[in-house]
C-alpha positions in Angstrom: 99.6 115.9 96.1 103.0 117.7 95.9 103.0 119.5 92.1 106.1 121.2 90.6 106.6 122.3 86.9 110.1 123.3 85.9 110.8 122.3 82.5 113.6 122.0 80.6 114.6 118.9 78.6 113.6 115.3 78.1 115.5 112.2 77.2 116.1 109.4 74.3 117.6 111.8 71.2 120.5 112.1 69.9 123.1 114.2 67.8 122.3 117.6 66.3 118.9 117.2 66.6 118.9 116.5 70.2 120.4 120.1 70.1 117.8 121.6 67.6 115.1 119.8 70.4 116.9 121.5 73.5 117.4 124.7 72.2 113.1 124.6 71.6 112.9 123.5 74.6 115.0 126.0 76.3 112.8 128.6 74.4 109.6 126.8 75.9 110.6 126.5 79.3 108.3 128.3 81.7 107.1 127.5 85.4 103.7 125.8 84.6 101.0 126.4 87.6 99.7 123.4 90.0 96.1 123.1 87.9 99.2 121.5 85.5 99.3 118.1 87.2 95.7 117.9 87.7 94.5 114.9 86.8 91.9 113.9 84.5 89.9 110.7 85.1 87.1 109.5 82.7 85.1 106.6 83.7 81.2 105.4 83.1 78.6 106.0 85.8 77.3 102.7 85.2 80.4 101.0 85.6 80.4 98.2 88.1 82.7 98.5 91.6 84.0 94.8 91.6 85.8 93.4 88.2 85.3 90.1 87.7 88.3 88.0 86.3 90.1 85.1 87.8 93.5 86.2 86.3 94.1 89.8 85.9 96.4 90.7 82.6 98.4 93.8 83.0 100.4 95.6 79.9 103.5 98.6 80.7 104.3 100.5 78.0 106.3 103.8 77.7 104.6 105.6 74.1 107.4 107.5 73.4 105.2 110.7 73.1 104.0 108.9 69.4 107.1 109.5 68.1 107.4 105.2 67.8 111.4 104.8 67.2 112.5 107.9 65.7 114.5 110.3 67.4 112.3 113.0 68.3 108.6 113.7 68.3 108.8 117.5 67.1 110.0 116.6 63.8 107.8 114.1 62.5 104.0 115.5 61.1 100.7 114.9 62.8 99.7 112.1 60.6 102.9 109.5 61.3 102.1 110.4 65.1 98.8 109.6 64.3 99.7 106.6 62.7 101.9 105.6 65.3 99.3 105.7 67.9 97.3 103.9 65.6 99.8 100.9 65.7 100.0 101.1 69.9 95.9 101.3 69.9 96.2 97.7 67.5 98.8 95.8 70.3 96.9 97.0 73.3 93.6 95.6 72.0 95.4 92.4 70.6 97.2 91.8 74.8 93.5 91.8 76.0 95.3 93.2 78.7 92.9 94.4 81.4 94.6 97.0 82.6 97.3 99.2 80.9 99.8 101.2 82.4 101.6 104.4 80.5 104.5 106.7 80.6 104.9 109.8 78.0 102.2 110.1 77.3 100.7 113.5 75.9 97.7 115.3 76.2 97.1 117.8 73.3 100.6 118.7 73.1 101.6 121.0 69.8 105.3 118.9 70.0 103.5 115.7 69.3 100.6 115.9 67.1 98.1 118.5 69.2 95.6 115.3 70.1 95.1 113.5 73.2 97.3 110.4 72.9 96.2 108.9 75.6 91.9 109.9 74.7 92.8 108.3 71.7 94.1 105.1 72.8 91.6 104.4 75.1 88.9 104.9 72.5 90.6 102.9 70.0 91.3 100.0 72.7 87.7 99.9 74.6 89.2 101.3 77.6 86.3 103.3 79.7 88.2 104.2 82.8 91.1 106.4 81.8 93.5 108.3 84.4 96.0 110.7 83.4 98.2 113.0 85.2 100.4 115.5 83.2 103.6 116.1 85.4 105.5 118.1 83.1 103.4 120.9 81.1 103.7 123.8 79.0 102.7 125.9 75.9 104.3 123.2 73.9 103.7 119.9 75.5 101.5 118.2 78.5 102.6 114.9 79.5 103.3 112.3 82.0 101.4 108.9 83.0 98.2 106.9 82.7 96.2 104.2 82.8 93.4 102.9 81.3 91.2 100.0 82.7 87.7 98.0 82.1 88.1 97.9 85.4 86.2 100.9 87.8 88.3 102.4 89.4 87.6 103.2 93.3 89.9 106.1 94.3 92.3 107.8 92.1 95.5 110.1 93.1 98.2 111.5 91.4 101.7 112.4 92.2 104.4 114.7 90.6 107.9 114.4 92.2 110.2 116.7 93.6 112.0 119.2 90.2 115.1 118.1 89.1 116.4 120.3 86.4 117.6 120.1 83.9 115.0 117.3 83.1 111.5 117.2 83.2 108.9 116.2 86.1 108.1 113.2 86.4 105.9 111.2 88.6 103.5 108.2 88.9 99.2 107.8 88.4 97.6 105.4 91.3 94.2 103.9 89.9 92.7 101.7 93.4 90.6 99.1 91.4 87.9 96.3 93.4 89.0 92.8 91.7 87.2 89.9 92.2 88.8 86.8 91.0 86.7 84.1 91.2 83.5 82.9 92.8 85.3 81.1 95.8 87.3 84.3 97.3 86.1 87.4 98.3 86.8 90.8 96.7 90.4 92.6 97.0 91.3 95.8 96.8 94.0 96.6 94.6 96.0 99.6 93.7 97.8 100.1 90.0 100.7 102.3 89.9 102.2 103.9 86.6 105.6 105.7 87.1 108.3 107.2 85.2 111.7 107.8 86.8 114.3 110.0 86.0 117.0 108.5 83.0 119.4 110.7 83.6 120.6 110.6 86.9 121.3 108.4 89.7 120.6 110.3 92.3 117.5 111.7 91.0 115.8 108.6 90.6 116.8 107.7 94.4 115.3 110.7 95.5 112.1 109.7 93.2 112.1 106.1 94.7 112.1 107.9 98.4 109.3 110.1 97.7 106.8 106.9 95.9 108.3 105.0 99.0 106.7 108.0 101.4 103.4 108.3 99.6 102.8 104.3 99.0 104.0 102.7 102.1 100.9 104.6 104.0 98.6 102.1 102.3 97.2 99.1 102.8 96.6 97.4 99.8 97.7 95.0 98.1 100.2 96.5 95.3 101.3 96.6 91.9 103.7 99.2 90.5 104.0 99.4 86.4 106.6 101.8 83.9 109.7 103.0 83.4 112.1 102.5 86.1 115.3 103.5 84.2 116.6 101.0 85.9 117.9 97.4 85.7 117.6 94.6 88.5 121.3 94.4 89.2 122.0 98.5 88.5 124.9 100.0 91.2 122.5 101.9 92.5 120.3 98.6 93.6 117.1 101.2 93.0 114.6 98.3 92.1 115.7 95.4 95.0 115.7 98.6 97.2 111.5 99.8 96.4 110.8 95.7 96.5 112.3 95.4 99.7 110.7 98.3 101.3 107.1 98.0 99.9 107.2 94.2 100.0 107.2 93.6 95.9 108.4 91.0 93.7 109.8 90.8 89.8 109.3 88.3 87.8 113.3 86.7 87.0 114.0 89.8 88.2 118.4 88.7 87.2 117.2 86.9 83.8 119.1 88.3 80.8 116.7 87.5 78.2 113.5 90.1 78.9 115.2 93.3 77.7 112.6 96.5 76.9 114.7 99.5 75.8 114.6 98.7 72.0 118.2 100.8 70.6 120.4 98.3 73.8 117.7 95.9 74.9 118.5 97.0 78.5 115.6 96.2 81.3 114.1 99.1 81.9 110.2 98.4 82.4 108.8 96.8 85.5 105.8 94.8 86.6 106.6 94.6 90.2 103.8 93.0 92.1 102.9 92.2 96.2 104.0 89.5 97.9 99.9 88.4 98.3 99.9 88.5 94.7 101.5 85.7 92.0 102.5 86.1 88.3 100.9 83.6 86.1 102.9 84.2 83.3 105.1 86.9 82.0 106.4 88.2 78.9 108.1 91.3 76.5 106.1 91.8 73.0 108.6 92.0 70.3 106.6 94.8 68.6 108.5 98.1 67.8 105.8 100.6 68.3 108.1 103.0 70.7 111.8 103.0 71.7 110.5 100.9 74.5 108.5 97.5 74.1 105.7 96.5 76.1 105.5 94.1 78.6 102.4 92.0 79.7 101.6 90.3 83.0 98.8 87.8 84.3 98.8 87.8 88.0 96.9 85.5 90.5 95.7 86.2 94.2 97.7 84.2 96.7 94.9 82.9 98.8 96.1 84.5 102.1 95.6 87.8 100.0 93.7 90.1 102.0 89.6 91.1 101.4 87.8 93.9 100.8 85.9 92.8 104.5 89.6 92.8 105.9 90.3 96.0 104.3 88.9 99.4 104.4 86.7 99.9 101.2 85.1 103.2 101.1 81.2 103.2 99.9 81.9 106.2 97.5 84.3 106.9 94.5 86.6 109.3 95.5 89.4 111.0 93.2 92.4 113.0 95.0 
């Protein structure tokens, strides 16, 4: 696990009180140490290792920190954060979405609230396996990815990218999960990914793309990578077709015009890229505004040449890394 804290500013404002928010953050920026990016996994002894479900639904959504669609977390009070949470806890447990995958998203972090967003949401939404890795921390804020299953999860690891000042860590959550579709196949291994790229540069999130490439491309299951890419399809920098080709992934229409998620330009910025061994079943963006970004929901299906967990390596004991 590579860890790195430098911290300086974060995206999505605007105007003077984007400056009010940097000059904050310049006054909170501190190297935060490695035990930063730990990450914290909560999940039921009794939970069983296989999930049974013959489609798996899967849900990306970036929270936005709470703040919903206002401009910046630090100046609204505890209780419309609150509130706002409130409203993400209601969708997630409307999707029935198996699996969710998040990005800024806050542990108790005095800029947005000082409760754990992500604790909250799980307990709200019946989630009992819960990830979370904090990339970017500091006295005022602890954030980064998650994800939160009824599915056990097997193995979890964590993984902050390389700094890149002046903008915050960022990095991606894997959650391996054991997912048995249906009564005629055999058990598959299957690891979850939840990233957050850089928005601010190109080359950044290049460098980002490399580094997931590195870590990923050294397993051997089947894969499914969920959050905010920054990034369209079609971008200059070709930053999605480039991961898909590499790690052998798929979008769903990944050139359709019509399944915008960033709310203030309705670019397509969230992904549900899935294995070649895997299908979608269907596909869609929810039209609720409960962050800047809107959510996006996947089924997906086993192609039946989809490797087993015989054919793979399953290890007989949890393990978290």
């Amino acid at each position: 696990m590579r860890v790195f804290n430098c911290l300086v500013v974060d995206g999505n404002s605007s105007g003077w009180m984007t400056v009010c928010a940097l000059l904050l953050l310049q006054v909170a920026c501190t190297v935060a140490p490695a035990s930063a990016s730990v990450i914290s996994v909560t999940q039921p002894q009794s939970a069983a290792i296989a999930y049974t479900a013959d489609t798996l639904k899967l849900m990306s959504l970036n929270i936005a920190h709470g703040r919903k669609d206002g401009l910046n977390q630090l100046f609204l009070s505890t209780e419309t954060i609150r509130k706002n949470i409130d409203a993400i806890a209601t969708v997630l447990a409307s999707t029935g979405a198996d699996i969710v995958a998040l990005q800024e998203a806050d542990a108790p972090s005095r800029w947005s609230g000082g409760f754990d967003h992500v604790a909250l949401l799980a307990k709200q939404a019946n989630y009992a396996a819960v990830a979370h890795t904090p990339h970017a921390s500091s006295w005022l804020f602890h954030y980064g990815t998650a994800i939160l299953s009824h599915a056990a999860f097997t193995e979890v690891l964590n993984y902050t990218f390389a700094p890149s000042p002046p903008t915050l860590n960022k990095g991606f959550t894997l959650a391996q999960i054991v997912w048995q579709p249906d009564g005629d196949q055999q058990p598959l291994l299957l690891d979850i990914v939840s990233v957050h790229l850089d928005f601010s540069r190109k080359q950044v999130r290049e460098n980002q793309i490399r580094e997931m490439r590195r870590v990923l491309s050294g397993r051997d299951n089947p894969l499914v990578i969920l959050g905010d890419f920054n990034s369209d399809w079609l971008a200059g920098e070709l930053l999605l077709q480039s991961l898909a080709g590499d790690l052998g992934l798929k979008g769903f229409r990944p050139s359709a015009n019509d399944l915008g998620t960033y709310v203030s330009d309705d670019k397509r910025l969230d992904w549900i890229l899935i294995s070649e061994s895997l299908e979608f079943k269907s596909y869609a963006v929810l039209p609720d505004v409960i962050s800047d970004h809107k959510a996006v929901v996947a089924e997906i299906i086993p192609r039946r040449t989809s490797r087993t967990v015989e054919q793979q390596t399953l290890r007989a004991r949890i393990s978290y890394r």
